[in-house]
Structure formats: structure tokens, C-alpha cells
C-alpha positions as CSV (number, residue, x, y, z in Angstrom):
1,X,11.8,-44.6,-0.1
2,X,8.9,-43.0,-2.2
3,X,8.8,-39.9,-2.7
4,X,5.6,-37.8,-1.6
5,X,5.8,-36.6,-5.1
6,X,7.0,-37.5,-8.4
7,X,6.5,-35.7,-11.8
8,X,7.4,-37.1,-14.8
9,X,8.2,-35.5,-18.5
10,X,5.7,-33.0,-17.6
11,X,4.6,-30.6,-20.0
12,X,1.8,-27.7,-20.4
13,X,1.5,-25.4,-23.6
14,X,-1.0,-22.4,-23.9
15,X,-2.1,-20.7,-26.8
16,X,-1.8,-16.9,-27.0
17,X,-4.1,-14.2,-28.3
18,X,-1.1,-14.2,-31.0
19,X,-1.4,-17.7,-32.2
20,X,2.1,-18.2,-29.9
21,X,2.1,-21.1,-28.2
22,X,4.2,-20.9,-25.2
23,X,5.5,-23.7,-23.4
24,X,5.0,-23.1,-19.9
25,X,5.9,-26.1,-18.3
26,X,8.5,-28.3,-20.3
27,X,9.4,-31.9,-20.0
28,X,9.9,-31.0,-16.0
29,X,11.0,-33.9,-13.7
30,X,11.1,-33.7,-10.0
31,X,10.9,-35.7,-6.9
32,X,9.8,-33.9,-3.4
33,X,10.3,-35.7,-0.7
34,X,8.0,-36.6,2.7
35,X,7.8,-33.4,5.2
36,X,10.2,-31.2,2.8
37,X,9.5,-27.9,1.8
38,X,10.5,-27.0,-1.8
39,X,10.1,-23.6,-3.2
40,X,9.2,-22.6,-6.8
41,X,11.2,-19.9,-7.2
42,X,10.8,-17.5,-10.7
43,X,9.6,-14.4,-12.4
44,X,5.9,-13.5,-13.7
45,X,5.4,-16.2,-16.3
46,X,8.1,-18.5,-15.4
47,X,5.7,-21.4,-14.7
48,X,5.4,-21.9,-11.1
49,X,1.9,-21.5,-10.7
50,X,1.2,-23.3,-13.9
51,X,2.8,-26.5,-12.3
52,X,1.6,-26.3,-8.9
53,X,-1.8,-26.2,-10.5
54,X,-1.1,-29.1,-12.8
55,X,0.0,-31.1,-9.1
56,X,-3.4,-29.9,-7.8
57,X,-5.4,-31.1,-10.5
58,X,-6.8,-27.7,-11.2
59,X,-4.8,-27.8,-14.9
60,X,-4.5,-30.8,-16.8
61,X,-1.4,-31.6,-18.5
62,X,-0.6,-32.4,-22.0
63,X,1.8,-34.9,-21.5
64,X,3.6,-36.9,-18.8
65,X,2.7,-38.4,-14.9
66,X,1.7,-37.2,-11.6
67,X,2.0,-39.6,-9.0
68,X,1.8,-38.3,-5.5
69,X,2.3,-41.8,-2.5
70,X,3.2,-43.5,-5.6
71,X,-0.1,-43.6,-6.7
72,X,-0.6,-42.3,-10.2
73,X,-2.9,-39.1,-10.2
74,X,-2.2,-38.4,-14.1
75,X,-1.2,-40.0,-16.5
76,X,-1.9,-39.1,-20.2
77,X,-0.5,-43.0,-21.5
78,X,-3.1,-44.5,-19.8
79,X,-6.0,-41.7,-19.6
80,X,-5.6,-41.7,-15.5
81,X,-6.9,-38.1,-14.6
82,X,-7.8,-38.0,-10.9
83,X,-9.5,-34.7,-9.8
84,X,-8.5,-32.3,-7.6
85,X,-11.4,-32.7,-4.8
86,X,-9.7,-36.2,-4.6
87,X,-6.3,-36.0,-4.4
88,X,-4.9,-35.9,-1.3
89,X,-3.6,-32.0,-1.3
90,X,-5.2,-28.5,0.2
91,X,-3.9,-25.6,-1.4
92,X,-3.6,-22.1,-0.1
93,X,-4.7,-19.4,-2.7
94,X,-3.2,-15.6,-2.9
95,X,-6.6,-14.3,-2.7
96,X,-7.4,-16.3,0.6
97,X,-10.7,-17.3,-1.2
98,X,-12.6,-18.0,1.9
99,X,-16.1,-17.9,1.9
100,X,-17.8,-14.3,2.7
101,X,-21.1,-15.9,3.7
102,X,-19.4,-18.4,6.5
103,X,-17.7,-17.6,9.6
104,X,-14.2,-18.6,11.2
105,X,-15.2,-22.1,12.0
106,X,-17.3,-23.1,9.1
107,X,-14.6,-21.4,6.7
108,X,-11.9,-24.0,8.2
109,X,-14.7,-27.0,8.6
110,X,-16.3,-26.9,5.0
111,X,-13.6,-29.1,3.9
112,X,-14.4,-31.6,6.3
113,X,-18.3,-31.3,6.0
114,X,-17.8,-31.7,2.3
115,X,-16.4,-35.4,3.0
116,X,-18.9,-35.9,5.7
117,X,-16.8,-36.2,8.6
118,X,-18.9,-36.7,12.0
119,X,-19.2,-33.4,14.0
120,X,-17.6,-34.1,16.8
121,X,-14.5,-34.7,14.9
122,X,-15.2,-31.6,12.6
123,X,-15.0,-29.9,16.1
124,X,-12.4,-31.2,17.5
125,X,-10.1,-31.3,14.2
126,X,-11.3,-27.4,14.0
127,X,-10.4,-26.7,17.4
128,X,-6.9,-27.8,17.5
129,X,-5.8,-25.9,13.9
130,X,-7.4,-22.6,15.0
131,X,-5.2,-22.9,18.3
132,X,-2.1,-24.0,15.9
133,X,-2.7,-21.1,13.8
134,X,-3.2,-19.0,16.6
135,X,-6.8,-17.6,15.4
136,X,-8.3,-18.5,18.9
137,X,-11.3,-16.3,19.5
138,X,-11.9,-15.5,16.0
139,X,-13.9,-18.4,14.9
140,X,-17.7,-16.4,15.0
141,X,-15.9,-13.7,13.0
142,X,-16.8,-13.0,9.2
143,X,-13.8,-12.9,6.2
144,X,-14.6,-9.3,6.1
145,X,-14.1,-8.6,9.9
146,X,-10.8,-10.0,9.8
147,X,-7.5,-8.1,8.9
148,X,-5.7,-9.4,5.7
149,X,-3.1,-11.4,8.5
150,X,-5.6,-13.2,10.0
151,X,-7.6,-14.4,6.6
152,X,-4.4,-15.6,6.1
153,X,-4.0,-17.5,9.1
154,X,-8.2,-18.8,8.7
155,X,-7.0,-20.0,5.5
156,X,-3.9,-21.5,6.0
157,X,-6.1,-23.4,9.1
158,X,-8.4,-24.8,6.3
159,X,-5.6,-25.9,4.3
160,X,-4.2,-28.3,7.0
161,X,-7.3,-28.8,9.2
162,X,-7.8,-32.1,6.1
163,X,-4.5,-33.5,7.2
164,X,-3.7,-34.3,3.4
165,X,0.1,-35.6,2.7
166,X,0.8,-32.5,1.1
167,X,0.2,-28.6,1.0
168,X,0.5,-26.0,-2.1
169,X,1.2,-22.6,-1.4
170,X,0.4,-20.1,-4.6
171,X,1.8,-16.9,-3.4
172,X,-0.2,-16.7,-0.4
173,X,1.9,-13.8,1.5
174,X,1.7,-11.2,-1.3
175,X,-1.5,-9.3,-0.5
176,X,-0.2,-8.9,3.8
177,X,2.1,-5.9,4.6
178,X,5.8,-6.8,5.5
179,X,5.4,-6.7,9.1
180,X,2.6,-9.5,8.8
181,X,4.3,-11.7,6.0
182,X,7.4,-12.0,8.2
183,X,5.1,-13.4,11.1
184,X,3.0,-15.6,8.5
185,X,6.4,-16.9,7.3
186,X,7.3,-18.3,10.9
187,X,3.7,-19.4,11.3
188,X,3.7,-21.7,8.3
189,X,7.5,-23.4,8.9
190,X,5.5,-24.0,12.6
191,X,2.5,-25.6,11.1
192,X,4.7,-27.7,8.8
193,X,6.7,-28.7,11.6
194,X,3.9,-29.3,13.8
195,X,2.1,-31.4,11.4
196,X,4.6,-32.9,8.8
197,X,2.8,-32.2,6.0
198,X,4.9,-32.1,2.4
199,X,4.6,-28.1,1.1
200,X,5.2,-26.6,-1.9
201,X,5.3,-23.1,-2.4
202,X,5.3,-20.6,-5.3
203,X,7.3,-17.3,-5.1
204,X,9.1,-14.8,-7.0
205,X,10.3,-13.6,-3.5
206,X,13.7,-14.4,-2.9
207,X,14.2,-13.8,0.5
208,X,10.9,-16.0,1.1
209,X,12.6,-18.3,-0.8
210,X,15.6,-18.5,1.0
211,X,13.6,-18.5,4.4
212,X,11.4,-21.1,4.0
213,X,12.9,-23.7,1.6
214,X,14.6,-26.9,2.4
215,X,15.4,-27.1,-1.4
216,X,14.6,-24.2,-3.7
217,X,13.3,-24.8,-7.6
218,X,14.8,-22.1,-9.8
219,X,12.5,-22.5,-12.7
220,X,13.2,-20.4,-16.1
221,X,10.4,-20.5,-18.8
222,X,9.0,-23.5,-18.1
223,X,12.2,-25.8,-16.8
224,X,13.8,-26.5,-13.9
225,X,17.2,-23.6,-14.5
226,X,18.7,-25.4,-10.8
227,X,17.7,-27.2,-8.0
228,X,19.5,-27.1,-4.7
229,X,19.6,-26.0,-1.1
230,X,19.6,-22.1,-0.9
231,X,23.2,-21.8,-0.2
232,X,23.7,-23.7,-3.0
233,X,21.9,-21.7,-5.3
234,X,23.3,-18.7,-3.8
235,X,26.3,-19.6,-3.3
236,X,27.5,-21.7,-6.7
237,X,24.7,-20.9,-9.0
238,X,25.1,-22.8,-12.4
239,X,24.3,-19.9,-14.6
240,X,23.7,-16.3,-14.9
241,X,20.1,-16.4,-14.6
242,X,20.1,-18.3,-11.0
243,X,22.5,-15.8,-10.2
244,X,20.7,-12.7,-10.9
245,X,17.5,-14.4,-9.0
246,X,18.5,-15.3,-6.3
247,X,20.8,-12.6,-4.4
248,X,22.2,-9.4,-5.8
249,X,24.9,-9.0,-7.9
250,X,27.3,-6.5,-10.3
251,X,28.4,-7.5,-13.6
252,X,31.1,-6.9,-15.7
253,X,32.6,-8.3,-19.2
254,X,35.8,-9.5,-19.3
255,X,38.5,-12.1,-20.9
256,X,40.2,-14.7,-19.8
257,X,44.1,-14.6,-20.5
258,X,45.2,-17.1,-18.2
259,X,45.6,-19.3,-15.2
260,X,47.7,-18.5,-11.8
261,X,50.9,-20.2,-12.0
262,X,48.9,-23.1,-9.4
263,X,46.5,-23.8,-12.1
264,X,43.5,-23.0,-9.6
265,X,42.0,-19.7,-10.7
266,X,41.2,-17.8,-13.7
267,X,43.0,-14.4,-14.2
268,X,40.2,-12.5,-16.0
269,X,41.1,-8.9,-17.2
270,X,37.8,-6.5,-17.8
271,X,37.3,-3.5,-20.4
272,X,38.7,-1.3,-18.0
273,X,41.9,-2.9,-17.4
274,X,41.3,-4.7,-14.1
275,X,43.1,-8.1,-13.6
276,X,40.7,-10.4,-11.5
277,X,41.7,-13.7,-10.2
278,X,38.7,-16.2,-9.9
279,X,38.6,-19.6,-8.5
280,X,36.9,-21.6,-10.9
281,X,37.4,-25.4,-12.1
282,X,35.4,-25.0,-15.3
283,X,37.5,-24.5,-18.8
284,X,36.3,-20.7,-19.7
285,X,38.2,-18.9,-22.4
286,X,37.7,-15.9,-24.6
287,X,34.8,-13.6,-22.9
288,X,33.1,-13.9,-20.2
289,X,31.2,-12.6,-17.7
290,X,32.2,-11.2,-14.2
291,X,29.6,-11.0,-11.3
292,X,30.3,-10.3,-7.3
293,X,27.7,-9.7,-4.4
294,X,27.7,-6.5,-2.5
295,X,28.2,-8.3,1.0
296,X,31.2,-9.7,-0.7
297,X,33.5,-6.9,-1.1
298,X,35.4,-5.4,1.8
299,X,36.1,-1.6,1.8
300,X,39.3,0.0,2.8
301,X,40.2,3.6,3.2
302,X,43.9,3.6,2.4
303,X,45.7,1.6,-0.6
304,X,45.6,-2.0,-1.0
305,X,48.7,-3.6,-3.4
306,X,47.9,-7.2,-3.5
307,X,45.1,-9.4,-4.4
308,X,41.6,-8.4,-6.1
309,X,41.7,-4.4,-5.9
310,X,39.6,-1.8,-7.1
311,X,39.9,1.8,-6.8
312,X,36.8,4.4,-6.8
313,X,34.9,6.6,-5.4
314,X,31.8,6.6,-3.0
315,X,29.1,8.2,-5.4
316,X,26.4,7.4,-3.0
317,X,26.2,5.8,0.4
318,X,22.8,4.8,1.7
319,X,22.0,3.7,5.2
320,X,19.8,0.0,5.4
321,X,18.1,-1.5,8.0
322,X,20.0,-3.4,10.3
323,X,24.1,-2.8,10.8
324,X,25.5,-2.4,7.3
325,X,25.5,0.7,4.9
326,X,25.0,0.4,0.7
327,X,28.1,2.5,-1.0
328,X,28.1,2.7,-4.7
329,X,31.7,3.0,-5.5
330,X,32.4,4.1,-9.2
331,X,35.2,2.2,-10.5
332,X,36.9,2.0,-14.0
333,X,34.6,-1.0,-14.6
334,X,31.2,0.7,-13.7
335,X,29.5,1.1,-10.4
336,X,30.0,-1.6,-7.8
337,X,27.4,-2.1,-4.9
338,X,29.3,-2.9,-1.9
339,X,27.3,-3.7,1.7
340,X,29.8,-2.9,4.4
341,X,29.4,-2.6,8.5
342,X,28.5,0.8,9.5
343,X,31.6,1.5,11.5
344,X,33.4,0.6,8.3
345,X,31.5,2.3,5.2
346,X,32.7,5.5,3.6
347,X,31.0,8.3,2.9
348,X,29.9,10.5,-0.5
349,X,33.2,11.5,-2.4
350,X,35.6,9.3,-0.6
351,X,38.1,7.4,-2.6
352,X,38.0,3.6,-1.6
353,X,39.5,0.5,-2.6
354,X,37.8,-2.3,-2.5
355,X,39.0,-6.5,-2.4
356,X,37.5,-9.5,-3.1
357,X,38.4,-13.3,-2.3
358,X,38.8,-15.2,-5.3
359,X,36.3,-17.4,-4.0
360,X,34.2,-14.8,-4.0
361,X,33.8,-14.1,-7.5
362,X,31.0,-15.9,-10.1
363,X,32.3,-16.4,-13.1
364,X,30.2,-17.5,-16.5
365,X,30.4,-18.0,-20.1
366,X,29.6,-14.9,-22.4
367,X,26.9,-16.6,-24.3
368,X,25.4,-18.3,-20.8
């Protein structure tokens, strides 16, 4: 089957004020698939927004293809530029950029004007987004009589109301307090569902990320760093980087000086002495580098003798939202967040010991 979307060696370089020229999307290849919803997932300056915009049209790039039904949209072999007010994608802007001059229902039906689609339909395809996005009641309204959660919704309505193949998403949540994103969130995996519609979506949110993606795009200046389902990112991450991005994690140097007598895990020792056994197939030796996740630990308030043990003491415990408590445990190897149940956290100058599964431990080149 054809993808919905297929990029090929892409590439995009800007010049800086300094004469730099950066490359902020590099050779990228990806295929998104019909009705899946990938996240671009990166830091300020990664290049997420530079390549959704080169999928929309609104950037051209310097080099490779954009094909999107497997028809070609771009391609700089054979001079194909299609522009963006004819490709078949809507895109949904962080700055809502509705108009201030036109109401609810215009706001959602300029789209469909501007291709001169009879009135009736206009109405009717207008009617039935306002009631998915559940602005209903809103549509004599102006931009500025709406709260930032429902200019949102009014222009997440335009966005779909077209029924293009495919929908971008440039940080559209960011300007809408937390209460509001979370509902917004839910609203958009409803209107995907409802509708079927291809997204993709730029973030530097991880928990958005996570939320909302079918597959998730790690991208690191300008290239694709991993590309996987969010467990798999989270859970086996194929470098440091992925691994600080997505989730939390402590980190720690260490050496390797050995394998357990099964052949199956590494036995790591750090700069303070600790001997860590990690399950790891790939062939580390000499330094590397250690990292755990706080949700990861379990915390016990009497000595442990076997396994992955380290000894502290509760520097800080902080309460969070929800059922678990944050302790930061000073150990000989630095200060290890560990998120544990309430009935089970420690408190401020408790000593602790704290294990770890095997399994439960990233491990990564030095130089990675």
C-alpha cells in the first residue's frame, strides 16, 4: 500500500546572520502512513517545523521529493513544485491565525469559499465540524470574543472542515493553559478518529508526544535521531539523546569490567564504587554511560544485600500530583530521582536503599 506520505533525501539549509549555514533538515526519509498520527518530537531548532513546512509547501526544499497519494508534490530533479493552496493538506498554526474581521462560520468556511464550493454544502460541511469540534453556538462570535480554547477548536474546525488526506499540526496547544491543552488533546485524537484524516504534529512536549502519537519522530539537528512507537522510544531508546527527550532520567559514568557468569548483562562499576548489573546485548567496553528513570527504582527502608543496591539519604521529598512522591536520595554516585507510591516514600533525612531490575537500566557508549 502507498503511503499517505513519502519524503525522500530531503534537505533544507539556511544561512545565518553569521555566514553559518545550518542544515536544518538533512537527507530525511520517512513514510507516514493513511489515518496514522506521527509526532515530530525535538528541541527549539531541531527542525520540526522547518519540515512540516517543507510537506506544506510553505518552504521549498533544496534537494529531494515530496510525494503525498503518490503523487509527486516536489521534486527538485524534475522542477515539480506544487503550491501549498493546492496540495491536499490544512494546517493548524500556533497562533490560531484566524481572521479578526470574520466570524465563527466564515472563519471555518473561507476555505471552502475560496475553492468555490456551493453554499449549501459550505453549510452543511460547516455545520457538522462545528458540532464535531464542539463550538456549537459560537459560530456569530468574533476571534476576539472567544477564549484562547475555543480559537483553538474554530481553528482546528477549519483545518478539517476541507476534508484534505492529511493534517499538520505546528504546535497548536502551546498558547492554551494546561487544563484546556489536556481537553484539546482528546479533542484532536476524536476528530482524527472521526474523520481519518493522516496528522502530523510538531512538539517539543513530551508528554504530548507520548499522548497523541501512533509513532513518534525523534528528530536531532536536522535528522531523524529514532523513529518508533512511544514505548519504544521510551523504553529502548537507541542513544543518549532519545533518552534524555523523551522521559526523565539520572546519569552516571561508569566502566565495564565484565559479564555475569550467564553472559546476559553487563556488570558496570561507577566512580563511586557501585557494581551495576545491566541487561544489554550490545558489545560495550571501557566507559560508559549509566542512566535509570525515577519510576524505575523501588525504595526500601531497611537493608537490601542482593541485586542492584544503592544506599542514601532522602535530601528532599516532594509531593506530585497524582499517588507518588519525588525523593532525591544522595548516593555515592550523585543524586538519584526516585518516584515512589505515597504509602511507600521516605521522608527528608532518612537513609534508604534503593534497587533496580537489570532491565531497568539504559546503558550507552561514552562517546554516544
Amino acid at each position: 500500500m502507498t503511503p499517505r506520505i513519502e519524503l525522500r533525501d530531503l534537505t533544507k539549509k539556511f544561512l545565518r546572520q553569521s555566514g553559518e549555514v545550518t542544515n536544518a533538515v538533512n537527507h530525511i526519509d520517512l513514510d507516514i502512513e493513511a489515518g496514522e498520527f506521527l509526532i515530530l518530537l525535538g528541541p527549539s531548532g531541531c527542525g520540526k517545523s522547518t519540515l512540516l513546512r517543507l510537506i506544506s509547501g510553505l518552504e521549498t526544499p533544496d534537494s529531494g521529493v515530496v510525494r503525498i497519494n503518490g503523487r509527486v508534490l516536489f521534486d527538485k530533479g524534475t522542477s515539480t513544485s506544487v503550491p501549498p493552496e493546492r496540495r491536499p493538506v490544512s494546517m493548524v498554526f500556533q497562533s490560531y491565525g484566524l481572521w479578526p474581521h470574520l466570524n465563527v462560520f466564515e472563519n471555518i468556511a473561507y476555505p471552502l469559499r475560496a475553492r468555490r464550493v456551493p453554499s449549501a454544502e459550505i453549510r452543511q460541511r460547516v455545520e457538522r465540524v462545528v458540532a464535531v469540534a464542539g463550538i456549537e453556538g459560537l459560530e456569530r462570535q468574533f476571534p476576539t470574543q472567544l477564549s484562547g480554547g475555543q480559537q483553538q477548536r474554530v481553528a482546528l474546525a477549519r483545518a478539517v472542515v476541507s476534508a484534505n488526506d492529511v493534517v499538520l499540526f505546528d504546535e497548536p496547544l502551546s498558547n492554551v493553559d494546561a487544563k484546556v491543552r489536556d481537553q484539546l488533546r482528546i479533542e484532536i485524537l476524536r476528530l482524527q478518529s472521526q474523520l481519518g484524516f493522516t496528522a502530523v504534529y510538531v512538539t517539543h512536549d513530551q508528554d504530548e508526544a507520548m499522548m497523541l502519537g501512533d509513532r513518534i519522530a525523534v528528530l536531532d539537528r536536522g535528522e531523524i535521531a529514532q523513529l518508533g512507537t512511544p514505548r519504544e522510544l521510551y523504553e529502548t531508546p537507541e542513544s543518549p539523546y532519545v533518552a534524555r527527550f523523551v522521559g526523565t532520567v539520572d546519569e552516571t559514568r561508569a566502566t565495564v569490567v565484565g559479564r555475569d557468569p550467564a553472559g546476559h548483562a553487563l556488570i558496570v562499576e561507577t566512580a563511586g564504587g557501585s557494581r551495576i548489573s545491566v541487561v544489554s546485548e550490545r558489545a560495550l567496553q571501557g566507559e560508559v554511560v549509566v542512566m535509570t528513570r525515577p519510576e524505575r527504582w523501588s525504595i526500601h527502608h531497611a537493608p537490601v544485600t542482593h541485586g542492584n543496591v544503592l544506599e542514601g539519604v532522602v535530601s528532599a521529598a516532594h509531593y506530585l500530583a497524582g499517588s507518588r512522591t519525588e525523593c532525591i536520595v544522595d548516593t555515592v554516585d550523585g543524586p538519584v530521582r526516585v518516584w515512589a507510591p505515597h504509602g511507600i516514600a521516605a521522608t527528608e533525612g532518612e537513609s534508604v536503599w534503593l534497587t533496580v531490575e537489570p532491565t531497568d537500566v539504559l546503558v550507552f557508549g561514552a562517546d554516544e
